[in-house]
C-alpha positions in Angstrom: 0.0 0.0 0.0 3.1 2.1 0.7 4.1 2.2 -2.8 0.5 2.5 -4.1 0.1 6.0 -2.3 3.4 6.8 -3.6 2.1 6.5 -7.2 -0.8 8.8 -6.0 1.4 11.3 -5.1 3.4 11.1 -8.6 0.5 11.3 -10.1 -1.2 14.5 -8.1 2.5 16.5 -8.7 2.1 16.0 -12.4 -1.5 17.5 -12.3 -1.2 21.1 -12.9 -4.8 21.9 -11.9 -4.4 20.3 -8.7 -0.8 21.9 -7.7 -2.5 25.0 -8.3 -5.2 24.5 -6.4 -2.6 22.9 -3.6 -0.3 26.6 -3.9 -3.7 28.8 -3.7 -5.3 27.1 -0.6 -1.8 27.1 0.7 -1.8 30.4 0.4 -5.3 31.2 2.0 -4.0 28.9 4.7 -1.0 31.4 5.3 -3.0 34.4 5.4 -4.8 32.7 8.4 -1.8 31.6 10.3 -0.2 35.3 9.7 -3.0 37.5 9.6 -1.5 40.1 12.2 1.6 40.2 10.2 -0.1 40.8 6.8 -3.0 42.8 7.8 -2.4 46.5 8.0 -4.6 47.4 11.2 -7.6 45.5 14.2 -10.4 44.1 12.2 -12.8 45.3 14.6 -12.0 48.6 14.7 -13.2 51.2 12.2 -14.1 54.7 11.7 -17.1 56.3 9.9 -15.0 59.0 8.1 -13.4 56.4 6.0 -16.3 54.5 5.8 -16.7 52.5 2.0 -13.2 53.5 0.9 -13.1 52.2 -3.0 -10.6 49.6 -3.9 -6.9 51.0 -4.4 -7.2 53.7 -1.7 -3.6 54.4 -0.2 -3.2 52.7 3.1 -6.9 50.6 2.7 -5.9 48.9 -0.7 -9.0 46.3 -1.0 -11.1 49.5 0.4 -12.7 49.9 4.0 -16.1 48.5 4.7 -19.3 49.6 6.1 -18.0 51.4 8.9 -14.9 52.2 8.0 -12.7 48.8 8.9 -9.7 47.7 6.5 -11.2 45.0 3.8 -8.1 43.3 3.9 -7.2 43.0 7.7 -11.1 41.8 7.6 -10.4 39.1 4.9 -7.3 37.9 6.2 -8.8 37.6 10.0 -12.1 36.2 8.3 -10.5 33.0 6.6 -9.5 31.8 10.4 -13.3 31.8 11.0 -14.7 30.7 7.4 -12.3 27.8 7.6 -12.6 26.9 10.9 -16.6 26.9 9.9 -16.4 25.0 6.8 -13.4 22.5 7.1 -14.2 21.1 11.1 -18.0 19.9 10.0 -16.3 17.7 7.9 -13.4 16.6 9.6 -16.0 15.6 12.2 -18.1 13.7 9.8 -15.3 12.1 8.8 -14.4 10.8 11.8 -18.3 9.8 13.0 -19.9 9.2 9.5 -17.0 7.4 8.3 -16.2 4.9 11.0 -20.1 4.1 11.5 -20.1 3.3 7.7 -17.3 1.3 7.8 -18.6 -0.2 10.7 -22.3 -1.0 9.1 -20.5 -2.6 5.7 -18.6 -5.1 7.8 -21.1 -6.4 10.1 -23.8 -6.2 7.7 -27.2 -7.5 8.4 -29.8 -6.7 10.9 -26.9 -3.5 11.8 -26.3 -2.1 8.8 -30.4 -1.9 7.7 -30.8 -0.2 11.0 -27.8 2.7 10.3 -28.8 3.1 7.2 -32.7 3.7 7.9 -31.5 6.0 10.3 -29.2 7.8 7.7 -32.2 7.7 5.4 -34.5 9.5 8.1 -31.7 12.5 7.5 -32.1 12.6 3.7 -35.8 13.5 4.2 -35.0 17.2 4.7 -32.6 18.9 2.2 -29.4 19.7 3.7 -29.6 23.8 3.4 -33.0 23.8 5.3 -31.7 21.3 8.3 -28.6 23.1 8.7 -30.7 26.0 9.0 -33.3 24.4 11.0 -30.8 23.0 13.8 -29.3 26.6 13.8 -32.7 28.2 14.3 -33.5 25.8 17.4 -29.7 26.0 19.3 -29.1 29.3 18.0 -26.4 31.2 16.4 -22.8 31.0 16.7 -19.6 29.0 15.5 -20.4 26.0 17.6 -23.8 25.5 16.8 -23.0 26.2 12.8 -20.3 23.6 13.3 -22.5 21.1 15.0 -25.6 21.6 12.5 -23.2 21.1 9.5 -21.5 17.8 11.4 -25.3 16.7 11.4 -26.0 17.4 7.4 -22.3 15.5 6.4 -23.0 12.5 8.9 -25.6 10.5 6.4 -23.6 11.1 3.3 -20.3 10.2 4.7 -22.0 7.0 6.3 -23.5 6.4 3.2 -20.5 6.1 1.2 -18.6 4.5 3.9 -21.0 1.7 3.5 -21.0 1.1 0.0 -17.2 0.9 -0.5 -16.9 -1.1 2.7 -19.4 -3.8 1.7 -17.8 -4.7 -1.6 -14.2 -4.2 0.0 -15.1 -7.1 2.7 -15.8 -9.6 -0.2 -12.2 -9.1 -1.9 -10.4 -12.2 -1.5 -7.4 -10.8 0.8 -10.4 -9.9 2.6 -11.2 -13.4 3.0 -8.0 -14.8 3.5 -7.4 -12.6 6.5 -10.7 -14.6 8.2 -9.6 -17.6 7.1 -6.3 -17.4 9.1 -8.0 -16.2 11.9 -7.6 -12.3 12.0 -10.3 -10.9 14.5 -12.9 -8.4 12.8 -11.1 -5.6 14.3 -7.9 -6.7 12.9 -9.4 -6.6 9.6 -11.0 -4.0 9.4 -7.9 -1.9 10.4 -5.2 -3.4 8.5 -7.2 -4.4 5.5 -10.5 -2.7 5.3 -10.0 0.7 6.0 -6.5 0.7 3.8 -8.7 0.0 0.7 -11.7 2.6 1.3 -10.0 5.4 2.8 -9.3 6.9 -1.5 -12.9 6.4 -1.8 -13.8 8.1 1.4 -11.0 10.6 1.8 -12.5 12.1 -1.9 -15.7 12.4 -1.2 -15.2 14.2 2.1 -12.3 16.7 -0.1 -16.0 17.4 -2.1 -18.1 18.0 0.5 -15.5 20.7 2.4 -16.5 23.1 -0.7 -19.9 22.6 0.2 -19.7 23.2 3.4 -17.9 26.3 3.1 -20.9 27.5 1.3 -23.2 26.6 3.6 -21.3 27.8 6.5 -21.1 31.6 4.8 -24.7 31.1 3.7 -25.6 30.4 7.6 -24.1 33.7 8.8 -24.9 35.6 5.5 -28.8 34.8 7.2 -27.8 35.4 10.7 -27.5 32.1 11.9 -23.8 31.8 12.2 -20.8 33.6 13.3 -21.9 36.9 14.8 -20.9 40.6 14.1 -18.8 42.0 14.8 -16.6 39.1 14.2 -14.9 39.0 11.0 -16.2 35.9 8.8 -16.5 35.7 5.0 -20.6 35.2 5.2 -21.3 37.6 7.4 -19.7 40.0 5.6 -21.0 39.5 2.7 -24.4 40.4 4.6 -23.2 43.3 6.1 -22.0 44.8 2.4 -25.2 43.7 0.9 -26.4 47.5 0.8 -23.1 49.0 -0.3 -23.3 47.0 -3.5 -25.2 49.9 -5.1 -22.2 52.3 -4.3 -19.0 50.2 -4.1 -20.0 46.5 -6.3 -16.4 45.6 -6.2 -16.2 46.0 -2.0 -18.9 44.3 -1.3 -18.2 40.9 -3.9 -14.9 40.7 -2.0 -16.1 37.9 0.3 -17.6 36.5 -2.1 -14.7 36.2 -4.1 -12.7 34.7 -1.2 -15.6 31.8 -0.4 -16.0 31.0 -4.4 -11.8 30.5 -4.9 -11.8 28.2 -1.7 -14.7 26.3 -2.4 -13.6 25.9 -6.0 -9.6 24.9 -4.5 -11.2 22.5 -2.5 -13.1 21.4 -5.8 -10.2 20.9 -7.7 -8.2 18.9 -5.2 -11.3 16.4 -4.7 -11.0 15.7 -8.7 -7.3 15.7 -8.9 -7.5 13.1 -5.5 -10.2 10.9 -7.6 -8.2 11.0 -10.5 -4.7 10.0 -9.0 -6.3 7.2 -7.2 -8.1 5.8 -10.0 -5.2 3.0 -10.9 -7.1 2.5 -14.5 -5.8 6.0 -15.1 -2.0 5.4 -14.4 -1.0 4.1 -17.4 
């Protein structure tokens, strides 16, 4: 398996669309970790005589918002928060959704109809309107949008889990590893899950871009990170009204939610592409 992820790798550093989309999250990822060293002033403090500075003023070059705070010391402090918002969900899926899927393919039987009902229940209500609905009974705030968004990713991330993991346990290795008298557990670790984590790992890349979206989309209504803390969505809904005097200002979060969504796109099909093995030669 070693060298077979070493072949993945090969193959994802001679995709050009991926190692771009590797360097520009990269680089969203640095503007987190150094944001008081690249930011020019506090993100929460403004003033109203340089409120909706255009874009290119000296000393505010991405402009000042609303109420007079630096764009870019806003952007820069607001990727910590989108991030945090949009990448966590999933990471928390994963780690739930995947394992109980993995878990349900295995065992099979009477256990994996009664996870997957259950998952089913969750696919009765489209995953904008539960997020939104979960938010609106626990209320606003990172921890809640987190913990509504770990909710929506759970069934899909089971889902998939499942599918892979029943045909994986049916491989012959699979077998074998009974037949000598491997306990489940042992299987499932050192053959199972080494043979469904591409699968898995790709689909979760996928849903990261979605959740980024809905995260913003959640405090773009007011139902996720609070002002005056800086956060891609809910600034977005704060310049809503200034897009009739500065358009460019106010598409600036915007911007920064579509290029991370669509970096986290790009890796998810580069990942599926490397670790198809039909497509290595």
């Amino acid at each position: 398996m070693k060298g077979y992820w070493s072949q993945v790798g090969a193959r994802l550093a001679r995709d050009p669309v991926t190692i771009v989309a590797l360097v520009g999250l990269a680089a969203i990822l640095l503007m987190t970790v150094f944001a008081p060293y690249v930011s020019t002033g506090d993100p929460l403090t403004g003033s109203v005589l340089r409120r909706l500075k255009p874009v290119g003023t000296p000393g505010h070059w991405l402009g000042t918002d609303e109420i007079g705070r630096d764009m870019w010391t806003r952007l820069a402090y607001g990727a910590r928060l989108s991030l945090l918002a949009g990448v966590t969900p999933v990471l928390v899926a994963l780690a739930i959704g995947g394992s109980l899927g993995i878990l349900a393919g295995y065992v099979g039987g009477r256990f994996n109809t009664v996870v997957m009902r259950l998952m089913d229940m969750f696919y009765a209500f489209p995953s904008v309107l539960l997020a939104v609905g979960i938010c609106s009974v626990v209320g606003a705030g990172l921890l809640n949008t987190v913990l509504a968004l770990s909710i929506v990713f759970v069934p899909p991330l089971v889902r998939i889990s499942e599918s892979v993991t029943t045909r994986a346990r049916h491989f012959d290795f699979v077998e074998a590893a009974r037949a000598s008298g491997c306990s489940s557990l042992q299987i499932i670790r050192h053959h199972v899950v080494a043979n469904v984590a591409g699968p898995i790992l790709v689909y979760a890349t996928s849903l990261t871009s979605i959740s980024m979206i809905l995260a913003a989309g959640l405090s773009f209504l007011g139902l996720g990170v609070p002002p005056p803390a800086p956060e891609w969505g809910q600034m977005l809904n704060a310049l809503r009204q200034a897009i009739y005097v500065q358009p460019w200002l106010a598409a600036l979060p915007g911007v920064m939610i579509f290029i991370t969504s669509l970096c986290f796109n790009l890796i998810s099909d580069g990942l599926r592409s490397a670790l198809d093995v039909r497509l290595a030669h």
